[in-house]
C-alpha positions as CSV (number, residue, x, y, z in Angstrom):
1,X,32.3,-5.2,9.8
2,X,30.2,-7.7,8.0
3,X,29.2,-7.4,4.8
4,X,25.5,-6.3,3.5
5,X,25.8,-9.2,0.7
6,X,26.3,-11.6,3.9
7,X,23.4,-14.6,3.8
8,X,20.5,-13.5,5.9
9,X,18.8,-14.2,9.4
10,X,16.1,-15.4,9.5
11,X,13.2,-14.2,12.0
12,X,14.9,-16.0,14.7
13,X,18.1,-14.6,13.9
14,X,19.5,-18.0,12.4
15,X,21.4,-17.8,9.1
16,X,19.4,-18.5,5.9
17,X,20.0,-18.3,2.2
18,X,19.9,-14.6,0.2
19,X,16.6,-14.2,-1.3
20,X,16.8,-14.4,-5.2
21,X,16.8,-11.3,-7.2
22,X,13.5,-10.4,-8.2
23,X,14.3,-9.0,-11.9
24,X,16.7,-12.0,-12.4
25,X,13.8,-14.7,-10.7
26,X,11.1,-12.6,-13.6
27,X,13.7,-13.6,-16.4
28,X,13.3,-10.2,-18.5
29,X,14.9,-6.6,-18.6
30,X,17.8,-5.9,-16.8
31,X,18.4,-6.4,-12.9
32,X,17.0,-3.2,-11.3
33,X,19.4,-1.1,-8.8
34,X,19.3,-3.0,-5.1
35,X,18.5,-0.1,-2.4
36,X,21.9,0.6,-1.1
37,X,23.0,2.7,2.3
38,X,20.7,3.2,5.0
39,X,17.6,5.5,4.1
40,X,17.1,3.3,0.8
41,X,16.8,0.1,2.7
42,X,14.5,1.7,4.9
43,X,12.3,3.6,2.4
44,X,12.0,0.2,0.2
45,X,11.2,-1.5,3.0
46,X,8.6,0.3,4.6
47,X,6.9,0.8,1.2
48,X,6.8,-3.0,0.1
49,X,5.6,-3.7,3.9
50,X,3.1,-1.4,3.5
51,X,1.9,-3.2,0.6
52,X,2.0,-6.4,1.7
53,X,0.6,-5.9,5.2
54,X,-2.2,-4.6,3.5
55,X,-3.0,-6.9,1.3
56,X,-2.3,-10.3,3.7
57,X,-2.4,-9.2,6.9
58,X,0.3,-9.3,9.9
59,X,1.7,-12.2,9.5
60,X,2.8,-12.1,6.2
61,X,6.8,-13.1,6.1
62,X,9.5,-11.0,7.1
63,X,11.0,-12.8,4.3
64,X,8.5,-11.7,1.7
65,X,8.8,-8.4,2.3
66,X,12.9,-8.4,1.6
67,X,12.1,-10.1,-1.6
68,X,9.7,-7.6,-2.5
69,X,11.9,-4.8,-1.8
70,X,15.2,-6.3,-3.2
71,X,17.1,-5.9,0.1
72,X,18.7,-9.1,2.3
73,X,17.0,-10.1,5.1
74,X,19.9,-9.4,7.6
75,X,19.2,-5.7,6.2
76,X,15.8,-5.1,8.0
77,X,16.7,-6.4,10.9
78,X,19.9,-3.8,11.0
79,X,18.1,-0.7,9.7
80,X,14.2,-1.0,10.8
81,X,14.2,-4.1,13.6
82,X,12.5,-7.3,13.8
83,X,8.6,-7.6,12.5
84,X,6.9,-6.4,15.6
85,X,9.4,-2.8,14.7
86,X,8.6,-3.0,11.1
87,X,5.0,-3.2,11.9
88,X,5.2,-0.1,14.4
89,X,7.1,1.9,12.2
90,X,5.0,2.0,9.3
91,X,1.8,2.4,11.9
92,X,3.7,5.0,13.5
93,X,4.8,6.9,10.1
94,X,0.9,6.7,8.4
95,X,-0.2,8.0,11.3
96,X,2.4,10.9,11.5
97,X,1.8,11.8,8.1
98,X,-1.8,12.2,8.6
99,X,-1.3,14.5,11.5
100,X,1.3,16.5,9.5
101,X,-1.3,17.0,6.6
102,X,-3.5,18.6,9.0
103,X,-1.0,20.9,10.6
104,X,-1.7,23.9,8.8
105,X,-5.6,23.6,8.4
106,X,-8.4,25.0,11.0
107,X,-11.3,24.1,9.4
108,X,-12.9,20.9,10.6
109,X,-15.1,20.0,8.0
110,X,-12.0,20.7,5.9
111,X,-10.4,18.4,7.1
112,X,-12.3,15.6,7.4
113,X,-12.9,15.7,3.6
114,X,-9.4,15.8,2.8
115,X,-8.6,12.6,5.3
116,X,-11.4,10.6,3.3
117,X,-10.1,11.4,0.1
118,X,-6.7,10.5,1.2
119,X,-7.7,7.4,2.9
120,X,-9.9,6.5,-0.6
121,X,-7.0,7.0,-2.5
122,X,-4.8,5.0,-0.8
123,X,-6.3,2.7,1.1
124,X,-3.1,0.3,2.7
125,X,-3.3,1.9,6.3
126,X,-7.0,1.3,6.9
127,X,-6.8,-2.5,5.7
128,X,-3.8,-2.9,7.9
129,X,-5.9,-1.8,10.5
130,X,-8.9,-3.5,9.9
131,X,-6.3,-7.0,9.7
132,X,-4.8,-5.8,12.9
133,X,-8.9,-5.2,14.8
134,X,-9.9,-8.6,13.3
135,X,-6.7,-11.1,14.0
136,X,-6.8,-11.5,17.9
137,X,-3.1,-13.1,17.8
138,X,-1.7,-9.8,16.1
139,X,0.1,-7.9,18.4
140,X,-1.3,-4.5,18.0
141,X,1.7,-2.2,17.6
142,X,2.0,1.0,20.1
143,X,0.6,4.5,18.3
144,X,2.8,7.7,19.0
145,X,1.9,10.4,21.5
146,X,-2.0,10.7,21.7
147,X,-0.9,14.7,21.0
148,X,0.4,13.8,18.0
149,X,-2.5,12.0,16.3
150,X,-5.3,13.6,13.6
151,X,-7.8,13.1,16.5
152,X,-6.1,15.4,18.6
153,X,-5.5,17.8,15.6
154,X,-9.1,17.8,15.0
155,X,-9.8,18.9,18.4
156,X,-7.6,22.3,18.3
157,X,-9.3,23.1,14.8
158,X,-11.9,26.3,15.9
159,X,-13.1,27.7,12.6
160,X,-15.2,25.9,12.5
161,X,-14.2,23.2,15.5
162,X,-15.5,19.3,15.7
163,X,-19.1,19.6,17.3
164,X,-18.3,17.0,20.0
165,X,-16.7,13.1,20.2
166,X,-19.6,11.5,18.9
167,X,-19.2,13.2,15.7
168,X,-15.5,12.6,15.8
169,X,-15.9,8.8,16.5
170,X,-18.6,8.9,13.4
171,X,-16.3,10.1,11.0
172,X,-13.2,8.3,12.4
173,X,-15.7,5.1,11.5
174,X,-16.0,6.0,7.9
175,X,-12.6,7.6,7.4
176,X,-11.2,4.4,8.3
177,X,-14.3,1.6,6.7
178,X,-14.6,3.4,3.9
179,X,-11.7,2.3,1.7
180,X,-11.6,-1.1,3.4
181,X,-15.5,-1.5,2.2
182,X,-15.7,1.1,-0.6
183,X,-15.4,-1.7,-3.4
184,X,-18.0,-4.2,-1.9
185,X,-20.7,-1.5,-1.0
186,X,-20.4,0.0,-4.5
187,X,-20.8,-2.8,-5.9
188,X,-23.8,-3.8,-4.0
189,X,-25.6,-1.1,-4.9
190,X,-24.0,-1.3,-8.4
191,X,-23.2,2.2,-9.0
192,X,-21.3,2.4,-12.1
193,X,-17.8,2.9,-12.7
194,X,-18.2,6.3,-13.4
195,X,-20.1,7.4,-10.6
196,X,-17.9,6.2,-8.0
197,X,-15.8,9.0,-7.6
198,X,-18.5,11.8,-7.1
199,X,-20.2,9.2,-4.4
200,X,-16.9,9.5,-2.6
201,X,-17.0,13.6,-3.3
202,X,-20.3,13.4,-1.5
203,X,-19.2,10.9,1.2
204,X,-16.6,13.2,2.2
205,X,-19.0,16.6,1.9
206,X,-21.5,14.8,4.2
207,X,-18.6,13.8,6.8
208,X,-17.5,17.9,6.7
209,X,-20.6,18.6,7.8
210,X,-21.4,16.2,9.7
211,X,-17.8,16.8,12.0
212,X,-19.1,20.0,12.6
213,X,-22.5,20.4,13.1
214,X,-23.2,21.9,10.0
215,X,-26.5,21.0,8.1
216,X,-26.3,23.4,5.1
217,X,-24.4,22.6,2.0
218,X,-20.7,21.4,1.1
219,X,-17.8,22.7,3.0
């Protein structure tokens, strides 16, 4: 069996050097504990590509995001697959986790606020996305089981339910623009520091009721 200290492949599975050690390549503090065994390779993994998909778009080094999560190479391409996998699996996971948060909810308008929030707070899935709409020669990774995905979640919700698609495609629009945009349009209208977080309090209250048909007050 080989080793996991072996050199690596590279992406076209030739060999290639090991990737320096990030805490020895800083030059301070001691070297931090190299995900070992299976589940650790793949939760660094898919957290640093997260990151870094985000914030450079889809074809940022398979390369890059070994050295960012301290693992070889070789490593990915045993435990998660080549980058076209890595990319579809962290698509595929964001977008189970959302559905999984909505699980247990009915409410609609509910709903809707907490995916806003959630999207606001971390933003990395709705930049990836907006990298993956924008760069024509990404290959745009296959989603899971429509059944599976908040839209479809959404539509089963009955107290109260979505009032109809166009509603739905609405707040899928600002769900997913908001925290790509948030920043820029803040600025623009330079609302202060302070401020920002009730605008996004409001954002998502006006989405709840919008998702539903409502036009009183907050859900």
């Amino acid at each position: 069996m080989e080793s996991e200290n072996r050199s690596d492949d590279d992406e076209d599975g030739h060999p290639g050097p090991l990737p320096p050690d990030p805490a020895t390549a800083r030059g301070h503090g001691a070297p931090r504990s190299r995900p070992t065994g299976r589940d650790e390779v793949r939760s660094a993994v898919l957290r640093e590509a997260r990151r870094l998909l985000s914030e450079r778009g889809p074809h940022v080094p398979l390369r890059d995001i070994a050295e960012a999560a301290d693992v070889n190479l070789g490593l990915i391409h045993r435990h998660v697959g080549r980058k076209d996998a890595l990319l579809t699996t962290v698509m595929q996971e964001a977008v189970r986790l959302g559905a999984a948060r909505l699980e247990h909810l009915d409410d609609a308008g509910e709903a809707v606020r907490g995916m806003l929030l959630g999207a606001t707070a971390h933003p990395e899935i709705s930049r990836l996305l907006a990298w993956l709409a924008l760069d024509r020669e990404a290959a745009f990774p296959p989603m899971i089981d429509p059944a599976e995905r908040p839209a479809a979640a959404l539509r089963r919700m009955t107290s109260p339910p979505p009032a109809g698609d166009v509603e739905l495609l609405l707040v899928f629009t600002a769900v997913y623009a908001w925290p790509v945009l948030r920043g820029t349009l803040l600025d623009a209208l330079d609302i202060p520091a302070d401020q920002r977080e009730e605008i996004d309090d409001r954002l998502a209250d006006l989405l709840a009721r919008m998702v539903t048909g409502h036009s009183g007050g907050a859900t």
